[in-house]
Structures are given as C-alpha cells and as structure tokens.
C-alpha positions in Angstrom: 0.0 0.0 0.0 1.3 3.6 -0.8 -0.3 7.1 0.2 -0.5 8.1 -3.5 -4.1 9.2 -4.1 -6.5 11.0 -6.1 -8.7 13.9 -4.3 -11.8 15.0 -6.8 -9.5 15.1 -9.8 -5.9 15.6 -8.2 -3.6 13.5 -7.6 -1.8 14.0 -4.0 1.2 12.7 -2.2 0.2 11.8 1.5 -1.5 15.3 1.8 -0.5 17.5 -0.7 -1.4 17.9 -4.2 1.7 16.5 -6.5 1.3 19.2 -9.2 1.7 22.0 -6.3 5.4 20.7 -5.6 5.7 20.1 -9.4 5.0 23.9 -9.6 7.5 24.6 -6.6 10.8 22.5 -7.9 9.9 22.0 -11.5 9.9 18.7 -13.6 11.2 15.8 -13.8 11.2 15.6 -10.1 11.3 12.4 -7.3 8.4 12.6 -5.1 8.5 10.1 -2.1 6.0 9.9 0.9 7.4 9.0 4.1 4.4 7.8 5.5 4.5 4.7 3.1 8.3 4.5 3.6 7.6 3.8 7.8 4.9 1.3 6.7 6.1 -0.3 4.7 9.6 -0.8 6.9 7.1 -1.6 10.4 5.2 -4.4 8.3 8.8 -6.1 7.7 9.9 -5.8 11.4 6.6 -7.0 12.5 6.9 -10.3 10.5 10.0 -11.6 12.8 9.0 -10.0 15.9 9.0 -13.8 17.1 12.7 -14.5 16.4 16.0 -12.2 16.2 16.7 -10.3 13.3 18.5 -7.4 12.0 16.8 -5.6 9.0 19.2 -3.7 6.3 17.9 -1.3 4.2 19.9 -2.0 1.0 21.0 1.3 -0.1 21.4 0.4 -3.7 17.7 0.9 -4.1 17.6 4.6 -3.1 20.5 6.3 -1.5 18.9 9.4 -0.7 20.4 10.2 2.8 17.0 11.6 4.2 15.4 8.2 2.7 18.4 6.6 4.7 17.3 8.1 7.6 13.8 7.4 7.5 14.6 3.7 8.0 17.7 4.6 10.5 15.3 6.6 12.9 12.8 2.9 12.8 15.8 0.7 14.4 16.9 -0.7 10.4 20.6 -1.2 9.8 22.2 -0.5 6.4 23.5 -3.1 3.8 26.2 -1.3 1.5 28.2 -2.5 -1.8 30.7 0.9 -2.1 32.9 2.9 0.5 30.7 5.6 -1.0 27.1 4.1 0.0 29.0 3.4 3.9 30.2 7.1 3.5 26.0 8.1 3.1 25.1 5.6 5.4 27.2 7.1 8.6 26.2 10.7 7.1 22.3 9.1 7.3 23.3 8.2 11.5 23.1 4.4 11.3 25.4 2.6 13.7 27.9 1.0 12.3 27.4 -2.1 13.9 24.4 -2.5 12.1 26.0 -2.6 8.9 26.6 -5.4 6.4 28.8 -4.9 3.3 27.8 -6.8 -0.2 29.3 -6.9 -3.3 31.6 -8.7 -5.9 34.4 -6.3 -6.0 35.5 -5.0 -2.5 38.8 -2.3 -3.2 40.9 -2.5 -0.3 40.6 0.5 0.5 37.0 0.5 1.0 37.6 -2.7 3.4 40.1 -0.7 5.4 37.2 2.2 5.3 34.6 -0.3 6.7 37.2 -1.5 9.5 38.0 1.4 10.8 34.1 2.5 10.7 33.1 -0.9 12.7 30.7 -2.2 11.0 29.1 -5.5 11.4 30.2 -8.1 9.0 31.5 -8.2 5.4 29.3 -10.6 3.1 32.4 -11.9 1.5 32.3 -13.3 -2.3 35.1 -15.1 -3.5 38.8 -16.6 -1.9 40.5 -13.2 -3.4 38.1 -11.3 -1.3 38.7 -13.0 1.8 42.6 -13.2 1.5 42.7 -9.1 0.9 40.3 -8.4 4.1 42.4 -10.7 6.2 45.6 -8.4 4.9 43.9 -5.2 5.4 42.3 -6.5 9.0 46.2 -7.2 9.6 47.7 -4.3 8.8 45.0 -2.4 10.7 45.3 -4.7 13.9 41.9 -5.8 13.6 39.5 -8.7 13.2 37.2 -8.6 10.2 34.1 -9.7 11.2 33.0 -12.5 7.8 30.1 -14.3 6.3 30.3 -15.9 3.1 28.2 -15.5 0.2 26.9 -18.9 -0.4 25.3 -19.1 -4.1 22.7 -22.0 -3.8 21.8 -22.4 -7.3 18.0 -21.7 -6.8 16.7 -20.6 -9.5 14.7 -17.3 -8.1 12.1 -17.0 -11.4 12.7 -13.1 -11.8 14.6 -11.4 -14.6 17.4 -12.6 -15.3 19.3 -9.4 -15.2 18.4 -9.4 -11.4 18.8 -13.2 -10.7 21.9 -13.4 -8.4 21.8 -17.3 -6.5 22.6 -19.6 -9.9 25.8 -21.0 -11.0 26.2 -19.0 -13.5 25.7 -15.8 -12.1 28.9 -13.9 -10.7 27.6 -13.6 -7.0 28.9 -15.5 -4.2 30.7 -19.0 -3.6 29.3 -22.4 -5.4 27.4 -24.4 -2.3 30.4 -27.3 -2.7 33.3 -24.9 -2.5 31.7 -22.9 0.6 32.3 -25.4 3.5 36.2 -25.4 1.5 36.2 -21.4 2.2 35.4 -21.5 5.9 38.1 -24.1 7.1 40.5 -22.3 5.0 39.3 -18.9 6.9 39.6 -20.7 10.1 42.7 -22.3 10.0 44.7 -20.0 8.2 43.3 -16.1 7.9 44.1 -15.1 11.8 42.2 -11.7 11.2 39.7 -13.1 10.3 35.8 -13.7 12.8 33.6 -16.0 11.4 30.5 -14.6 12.1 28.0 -15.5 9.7 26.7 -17.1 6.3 24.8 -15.4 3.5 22.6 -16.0 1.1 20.7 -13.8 -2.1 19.0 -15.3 -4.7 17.9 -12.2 -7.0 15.7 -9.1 -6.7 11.8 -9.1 -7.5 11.1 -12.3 -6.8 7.6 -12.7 -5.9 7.1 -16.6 -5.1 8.3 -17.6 -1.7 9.2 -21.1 -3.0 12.8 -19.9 -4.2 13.6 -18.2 -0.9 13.0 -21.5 0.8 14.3 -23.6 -1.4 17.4 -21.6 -0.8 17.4 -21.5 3.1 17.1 -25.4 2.9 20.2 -26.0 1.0 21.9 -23.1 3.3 20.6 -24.7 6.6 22.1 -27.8 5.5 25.3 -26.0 5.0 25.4 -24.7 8.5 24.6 -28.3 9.8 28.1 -29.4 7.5 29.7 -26.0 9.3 28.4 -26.8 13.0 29.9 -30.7 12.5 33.5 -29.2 12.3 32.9 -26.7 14.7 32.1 -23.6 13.2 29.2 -21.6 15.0 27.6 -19.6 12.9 25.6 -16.0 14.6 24.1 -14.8 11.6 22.2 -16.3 8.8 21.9 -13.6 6.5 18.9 -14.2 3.6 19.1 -11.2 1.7 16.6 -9.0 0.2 14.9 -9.6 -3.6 11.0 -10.0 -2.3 8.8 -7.8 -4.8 6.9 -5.2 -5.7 3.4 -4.9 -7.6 4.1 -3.1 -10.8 1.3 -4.0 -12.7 0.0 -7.6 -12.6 2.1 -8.9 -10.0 1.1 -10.8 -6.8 4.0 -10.9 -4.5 3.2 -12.1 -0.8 2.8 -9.9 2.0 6.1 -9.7 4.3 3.8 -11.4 6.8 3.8 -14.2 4.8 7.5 -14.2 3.4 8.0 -13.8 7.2 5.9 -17.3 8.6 7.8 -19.0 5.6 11.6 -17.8 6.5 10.8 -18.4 9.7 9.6 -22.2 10.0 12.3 -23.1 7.4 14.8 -21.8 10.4 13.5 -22.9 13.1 15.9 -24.5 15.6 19.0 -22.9 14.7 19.4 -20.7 17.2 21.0 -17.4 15.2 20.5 -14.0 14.4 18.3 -13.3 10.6 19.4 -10.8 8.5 17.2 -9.1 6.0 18.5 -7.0 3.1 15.1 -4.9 2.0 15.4 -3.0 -0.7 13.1 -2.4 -3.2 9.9 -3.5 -0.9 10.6 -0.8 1.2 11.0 1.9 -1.1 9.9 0.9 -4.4 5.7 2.0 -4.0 6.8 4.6 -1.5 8.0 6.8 -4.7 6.7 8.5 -8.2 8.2 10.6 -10.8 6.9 13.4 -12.4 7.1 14.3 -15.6 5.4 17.0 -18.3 4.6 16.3 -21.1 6.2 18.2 -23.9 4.9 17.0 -27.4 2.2 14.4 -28.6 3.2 13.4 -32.3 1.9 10.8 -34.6 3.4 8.7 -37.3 1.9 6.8 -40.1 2.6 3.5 -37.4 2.5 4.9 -34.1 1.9 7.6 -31.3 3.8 9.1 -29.1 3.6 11.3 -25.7 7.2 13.0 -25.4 7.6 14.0 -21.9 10.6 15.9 -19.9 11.8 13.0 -17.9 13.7 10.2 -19.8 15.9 7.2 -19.8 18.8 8.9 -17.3 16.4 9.4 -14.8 14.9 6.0 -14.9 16.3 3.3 -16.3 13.9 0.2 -15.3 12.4 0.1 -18.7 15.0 0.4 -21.2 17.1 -1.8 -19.5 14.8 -4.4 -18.7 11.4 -3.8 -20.6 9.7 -3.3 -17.2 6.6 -2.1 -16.7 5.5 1.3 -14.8 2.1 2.5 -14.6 1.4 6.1 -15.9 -0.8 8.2 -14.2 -2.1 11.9 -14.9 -1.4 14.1 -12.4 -4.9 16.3 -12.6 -8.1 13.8 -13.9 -9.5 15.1 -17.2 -13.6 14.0 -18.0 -14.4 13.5 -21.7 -10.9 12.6 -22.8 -10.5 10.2 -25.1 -8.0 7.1 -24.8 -5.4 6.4 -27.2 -2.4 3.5 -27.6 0.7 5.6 -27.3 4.5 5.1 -26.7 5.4 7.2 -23.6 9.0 8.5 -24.4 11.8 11.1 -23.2 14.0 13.3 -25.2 16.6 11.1 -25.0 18.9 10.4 -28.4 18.2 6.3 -28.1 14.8 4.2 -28.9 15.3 2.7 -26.4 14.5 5.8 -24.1 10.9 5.3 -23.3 8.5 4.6 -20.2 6.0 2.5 -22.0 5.1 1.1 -25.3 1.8 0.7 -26.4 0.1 1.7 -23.5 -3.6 2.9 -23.4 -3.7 6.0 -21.9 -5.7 8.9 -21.5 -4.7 11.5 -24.3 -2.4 14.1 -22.9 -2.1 18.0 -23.9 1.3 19.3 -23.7 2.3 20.9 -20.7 0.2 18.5 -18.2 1.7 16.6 -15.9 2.0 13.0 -15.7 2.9 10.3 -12.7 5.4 7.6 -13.2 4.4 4.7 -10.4 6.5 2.9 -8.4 9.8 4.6 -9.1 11.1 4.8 -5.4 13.4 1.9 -5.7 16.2 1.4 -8.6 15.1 5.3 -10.1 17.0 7.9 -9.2 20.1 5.6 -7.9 20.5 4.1 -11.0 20.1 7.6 -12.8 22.8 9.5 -14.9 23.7 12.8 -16.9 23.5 10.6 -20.3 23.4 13.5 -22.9 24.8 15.9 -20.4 20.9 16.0 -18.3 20.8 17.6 -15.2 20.0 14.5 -12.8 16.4 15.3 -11.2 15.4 16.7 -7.9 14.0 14.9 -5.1 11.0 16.0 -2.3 10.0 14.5 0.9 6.4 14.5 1.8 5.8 13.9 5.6 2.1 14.5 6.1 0.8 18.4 5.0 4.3 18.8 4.9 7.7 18.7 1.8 10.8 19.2 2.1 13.3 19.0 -1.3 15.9 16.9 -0.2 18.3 16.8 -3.3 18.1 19.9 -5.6 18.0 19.9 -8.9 21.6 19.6 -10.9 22.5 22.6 -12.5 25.1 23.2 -16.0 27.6 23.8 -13.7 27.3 20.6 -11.3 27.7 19.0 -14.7 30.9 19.6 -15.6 32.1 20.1 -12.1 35.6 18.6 -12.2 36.5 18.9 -15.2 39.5 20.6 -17.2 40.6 21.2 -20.3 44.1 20.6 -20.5 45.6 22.4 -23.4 
C-alpha cells in the first residue's frame, strides 16, 4: 500500500497535491511519501518479531540520505556494496554495527574504510576477497568480522538481469566450495571472525518457494559447518521479495516472514534481511510534463521531460511502470501511445503501447512505483541535469536533493591544453 491518491480530480502525495510541488521545484522531479516508507519498513519488522533479526535497508535501491534516515530513525541497519554508499550511510546516522557490506568487488581501500568504521560483518564473495580483508584486517590490527556468500543455485524466477543465486551468475561462492572457504578462513586467515553465512538469490522475486528452497540447502550447509565446529551468529537471507508493478502478486512480508521463519526454526542465530526495493519501491513517483504528442503513419507518441537517465527500469529491462495523470480530465479520449523522453536512443521510453488517457502538452503525468532502482541508477547521459528529489511527511515537503545545474555537470573537469 502507498499514500498516493487521487482527491476530486488531483492526484496528491500523502496530503499534498503532486502538481503544487511540481510547480515549486519544476519537472522531472522524485516525489517520495514517508508515510509509506515507515509502513512499509514496520510491516517487515513486525513479520519476525517472534525470532532475532536485524533488518538492512539496502542502499542500492535509493541512496537518498533523508530516505536513509527514514529507515535509521525505525531501528533498520544498512546493507552497503561501495565505500561511498558506507560514507552516506554514517552521514544518514546508522550505527555502524548494524552494517553489512555486499558486493563482488570490494577495493581494499573501502575494506580498510569499513574496519575502521566498525561495522558488522563483510558478506564476503570469492577466496581473493577473503585473502585481501584478512591483509587489510592485519595491517590495521583488527579482526574482520565475515560471512560468506553462499550461491545455492536456486533458480529465483525473476529477470534474469536481477537473478543473483545460480551458477552462473557472478555472485557468491558455489554451495560445494563454501564449507572449503570457511576451514580455509579458520585455519589459516588469523584476522579473520567468522561470524556468519549469507545468502541472495535475486531481486523481485515474488514466489516464496525460491527463498525456501534456498534456506534449505543453506541450513544444511550450516549443519556441515556446525559438524567441524564452526558456530555460525548470523544467517543472512538477503533481500529480492517484490513489488506490484502492474499484474504482480508478490506475498505480504507477513507471509515471506511465517515461511523464512519455519524453514529456520531451531538454529538458534540471528536473521538478516537486506530490503530494498519493498521498502522503497511503492513509496515513490516521478513526475514528468509532457512536452509533445506526435503521430506517425505507425505509431503515437507522448514526449515528456523526464527520460531514460532518470529512470532506467524500462529500457534496461522492458519493465513495466504504470502512468498516471497528475490532474483527472472528464471527456478525454483514450489512445495506444509510446510514452518517451527526449533522450537520443529508442530505447529511451517509459511505456510502449500503453492505453492511456490522451495528454495536452504541458500537463503533468505520474510515473508509479519509481522509489526503488530510479534515481540511484540515474545518470547525466546527454549531459541531463539528474532530477530533484521532495520529501512529503504529512501536509508537509521538504526538497531533499536539488535539482543539478550546467555547472554541477561539468564540475571537475578541465581542459588541459
């Protein structure tokens, strides 16, 4: 559920008409309601009440360091893949003992960053990884706190762009070699605490039968690891559960929740949760004006200000966003358009023979769910100013990233000769 919702013929975020702000900080612009945000973020925590658990807002899906916040000031932790997304996360408040650190390509200096921080645990990837923390734990005098990634070769039935637990994908450590990686660590890497064992399968996934498939196979693994004497603290699950778009179904986190939780019963350990886009992903729209309406001889199109740089979901993997208008007109008529940015690429559009509502140039149009994996993965392709961002708490907004300008652009730059 989000707090995105027509008045009469307005559409408003929480309490506030969307086209007001629209006016304020001009378009394309990030709207995000923080009511939905807290919901969405106390429905997860209520699911594993019953048991221990540590819930990590994974940054990746929206970085923004008020959005951080919002989840900081509810108790969540932070899961990070960059020194720069720690560097927003300790900006954001979070303690760093509530922070997990994911990703493939760890530079040492970023694991020297996250030692001297303190945070939690490093979700470590591959025997390269763990041999460079172990030297940079060393040369600091410190112990690195580990889990390995365990890849459990479930097949997680989401794009496979986004699928991360299968053999072939470049995440984690095969399910054979892991039990391999944690003796070595024990017996040999001295700055090294084994902590913990982790586990993500892929992002949108909106079956719980992959999840636990997955835990199986890893609580097996931990029974292999408890049989040579390795206690594992935390079992960390990863994020990946989805989002409604347009058709889907995922299951409520109460649900995930009852199922993650019978398929560990007994073992006695801490949960981690990685969250991202569940969180986030409803809790935010972007806004967009429309510029032109033209017609071919094959098609129409809607040509709006916002485009490809600012949200990449559909060009890169044909998803689907629904399109709103931002004031309600009666008597329009409804066409089959493509919904597209200014962008040099066909690929830059938002939709592709959608039925929508015919637009005039100049109105204002909603993109849906765009809270999660929009303005994160956004860029200055074609030299674009990057979007703002608002805040709506209540009656209230707050801008909490301003718009780029020309200069930000080429901030940086020289010419040399």
């Amino acid at each position: 559920m989000h707090f995105f919702h027509y008045k009469g013929d307005r559409l408003f975020a929480e309490e506030i008409p969307v086209e007001e702000i629209a006016e304020a900080v001009g378009t394309p612009c990030y709207i995000y309601s923080h009511r939905t945000l807290v919901r969405h973020y106390r429905a997860f925590d209520e699911a594993f009440k019953e048991v221990p658990h540590l819930i990590c807002y994974s940054v990746k899906a929206n970085s923004n360091i008020a959005i951080l916040k919002v989840f900081v000031d509810e108790g969540s932790g932070l899961d990070i893949v960059s020194g720069g997304e720690l560097y927003r996360a300790l900006k954001a408040g979070v303690d760093p003992a509530k922070v997990v650190f994911s990703g493939v390509g760890k530079r040492e200096e970023e694991i020297e960053y996250a030692l001297n921080a303190g945070i939690l645990m490093f979700n470590v990837e591959s025997h390269q990884e763990l041999l460079a923390i172990d030297r940079v734990a060393g040369r600091l005098g410190k112990k690195a706190r580990i889990a390995i990634r365990v890849n459990p070769d479930v097949d997680p039935k989401t794009h496979p762009y986004i699928s991360t637990g299968l053999k072939k994908n470049k995440f984690g450590i095969e399910s054979e070699r892991a039990i391999e990686e944690y003796l070595y660590a024990r017996d040999n890497l001295k700055n090294l605490e084994i902590v913990g064992i982790d586990t993500h399968i892929g992002s949108q996934i909106t079956q719980i039968s992959p999840f636990v498939d997955a835990l199986k196979r890893t609580r097996e693994l931990i029974g292999h690891l408890k049989e040579e004497g390795i206690e594992i603290r935390y079992l960390d699950v990863g994020g990946g559960l989805g989002i409604t778009y347009d058709r889907e179904e995922p299951p409520h986190p109460s649900r995930y929740g009852q199922a993650v939780i019978e398929a560990t019963r007994g073992l006695d350990l801490t949960l981690v949760f990685e969250p991202g886009r569940v969180m986030s992903g409803n809790a935010g729209i972007l806004v967009t004006k429309v510029l032109y309406t033209k017609e071919t001889s094959e098609k129409r199109f809607v040509i709006v200000d916002a485009a490809m740089n600012d949200l990449a979901r559909p060009s890169l993997y044909n998803s689907y966003h629904a399109i709103k208008p931002v004031r309600l007109e009666e008597g329009r008529e409804e066409i089959v358009a493509d919904v597209v940015g200014p962008i040099c690429e066909t690929g830059d559009f938002f939709a592709r023979d959608r039925e929508i509502v015919r637009p005039e140039p100049g109105e204002l149009l909603a993109i849906m769910s765009a809270g999660a994996y929009g303005f994160s993965m956004s860029s200055n392709y074609n030299s674009r100013p990057r979007a703002a961002e608002v805040l709506v708490r209540d009656d209230r907004w707050h801008l909490i990233r301003e718009r780029e300008s020309y200069e930000d652009l080429i901030r940086g730059e020289t010419i040399p000769f």
